[in-house]
SEROLO-886418 format. One record per residue (C-alpha): x, y, z; residue in one letter. Coordinates in nm, 3 decimals, always signed. Layout:
% residues N
{{X, Y, Z}, "A"}
...
% end
This chain:
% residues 92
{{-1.832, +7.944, -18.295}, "X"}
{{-2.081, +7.643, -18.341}, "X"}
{{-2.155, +7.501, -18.681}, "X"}
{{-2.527, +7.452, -18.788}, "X"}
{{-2.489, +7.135, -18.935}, "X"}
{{-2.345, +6.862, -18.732}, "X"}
{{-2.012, +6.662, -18.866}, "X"}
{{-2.270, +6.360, -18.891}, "X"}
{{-2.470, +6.538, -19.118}, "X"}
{{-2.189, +6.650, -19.321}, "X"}
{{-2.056, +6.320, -19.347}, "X"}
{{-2.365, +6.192, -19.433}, "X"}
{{-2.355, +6.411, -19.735}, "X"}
{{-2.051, +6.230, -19.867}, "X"}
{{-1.924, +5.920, -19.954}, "X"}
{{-1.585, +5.779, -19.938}, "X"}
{{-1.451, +5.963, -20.244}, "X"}
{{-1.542, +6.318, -20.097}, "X"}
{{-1.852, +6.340, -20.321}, "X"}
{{-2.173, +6.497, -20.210}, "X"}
{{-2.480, +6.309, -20.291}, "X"}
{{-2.731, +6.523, -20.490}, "X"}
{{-3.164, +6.435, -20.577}, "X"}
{{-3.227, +6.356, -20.926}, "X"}
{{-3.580, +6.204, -21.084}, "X"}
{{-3.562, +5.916, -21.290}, "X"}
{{-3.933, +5.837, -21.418}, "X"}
{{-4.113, +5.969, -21.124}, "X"}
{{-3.892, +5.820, -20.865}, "X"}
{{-3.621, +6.042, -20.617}, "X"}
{{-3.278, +5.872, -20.682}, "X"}
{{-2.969, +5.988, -20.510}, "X"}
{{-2.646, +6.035, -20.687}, "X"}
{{-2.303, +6.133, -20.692}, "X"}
{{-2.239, +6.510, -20.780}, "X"}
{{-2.033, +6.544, -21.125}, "X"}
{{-1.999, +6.332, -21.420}, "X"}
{{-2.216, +6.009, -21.386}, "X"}
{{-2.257, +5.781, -21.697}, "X"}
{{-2.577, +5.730, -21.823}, "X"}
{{-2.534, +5.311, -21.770}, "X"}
{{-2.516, +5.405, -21.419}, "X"}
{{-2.851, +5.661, -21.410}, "X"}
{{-3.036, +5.360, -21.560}, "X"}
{{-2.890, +5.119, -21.295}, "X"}
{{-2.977, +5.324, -20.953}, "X"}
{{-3.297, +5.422, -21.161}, "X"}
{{-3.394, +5.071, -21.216}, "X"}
{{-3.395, +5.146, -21.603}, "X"}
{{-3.390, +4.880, -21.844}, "X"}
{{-3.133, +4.938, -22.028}, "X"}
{{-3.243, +4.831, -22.334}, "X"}
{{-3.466, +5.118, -22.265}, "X"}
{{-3.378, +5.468, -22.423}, "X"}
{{-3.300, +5.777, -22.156}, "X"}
{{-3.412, +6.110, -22.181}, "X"}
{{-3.338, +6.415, -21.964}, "X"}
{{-3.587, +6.690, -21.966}, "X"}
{{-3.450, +7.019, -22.019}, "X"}
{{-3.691, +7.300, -22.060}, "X"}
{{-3.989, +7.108, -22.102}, "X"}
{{-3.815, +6.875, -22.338}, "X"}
{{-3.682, +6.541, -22.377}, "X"}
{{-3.310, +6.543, -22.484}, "X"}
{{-3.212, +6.155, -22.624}, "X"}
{{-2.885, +6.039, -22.387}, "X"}
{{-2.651, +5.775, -22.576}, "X"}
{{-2.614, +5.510, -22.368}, "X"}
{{-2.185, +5.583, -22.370}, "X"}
{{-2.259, +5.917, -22.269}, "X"}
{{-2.213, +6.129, -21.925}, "X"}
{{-2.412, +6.380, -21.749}, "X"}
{{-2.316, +6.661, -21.561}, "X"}
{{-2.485, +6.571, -21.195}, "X"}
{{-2.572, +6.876, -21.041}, "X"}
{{-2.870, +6.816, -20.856}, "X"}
{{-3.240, +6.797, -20.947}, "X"}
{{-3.238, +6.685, -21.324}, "X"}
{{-3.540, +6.464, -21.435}, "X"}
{{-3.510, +6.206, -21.689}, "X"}
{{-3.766, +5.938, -21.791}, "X"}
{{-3.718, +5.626, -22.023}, "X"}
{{-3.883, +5.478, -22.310}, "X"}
{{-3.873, +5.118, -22.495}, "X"}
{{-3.675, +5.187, -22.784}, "X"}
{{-3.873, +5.264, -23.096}, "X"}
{{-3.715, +5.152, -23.485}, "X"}
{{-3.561, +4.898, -23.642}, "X"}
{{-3.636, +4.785, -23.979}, "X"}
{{-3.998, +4.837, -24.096}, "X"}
{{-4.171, +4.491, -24.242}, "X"}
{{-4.409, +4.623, -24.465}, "X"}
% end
């Protein structure tokens, strides 16, 4: 019996640790990513993020702040979008 999808495109969908490579959106752009647990350092990185810059994931229609020593749960499809961060000490 003949596969559908070709051992090139299989490999294709991995990299050398076994991982699939999922779509996510980082402000607007398509950014492809490991499946699983992916810091979010390294979302800002292959997102071209400051990172200075605050992270947000969107979940339901709303932005969710991401720590900087935090991981995500990569499944595939999640949007985030950045900010300059905002605060400090007022001067008034």
């Amino acid at each position: 019996m003949e596969s559908t999808v070709s051992v090139a495109e299989q490999e294709k969908e991995r990299d050398e640790h076994g991982q699939s490579m999922v779509t996510i959106t980082v402000n607007g752009n398509k950014i492809e990513i490991h499946r699983g647990n992916e810091t979010v350092v390294e979302i800002k990185t292959l997102g071209h993020v400051p990172l200075a810059d605050e992270l947000n994931e969107i979940v339901h229609d709303k932005p969710v702040f991401l720590a900087d020593n935090a991981s995500v749960v990569i499944k595939g499809g999640e949007v985030f979008v950045s900010n300059p961060r905002t605060g400090g000490s007022s001067k008034e």
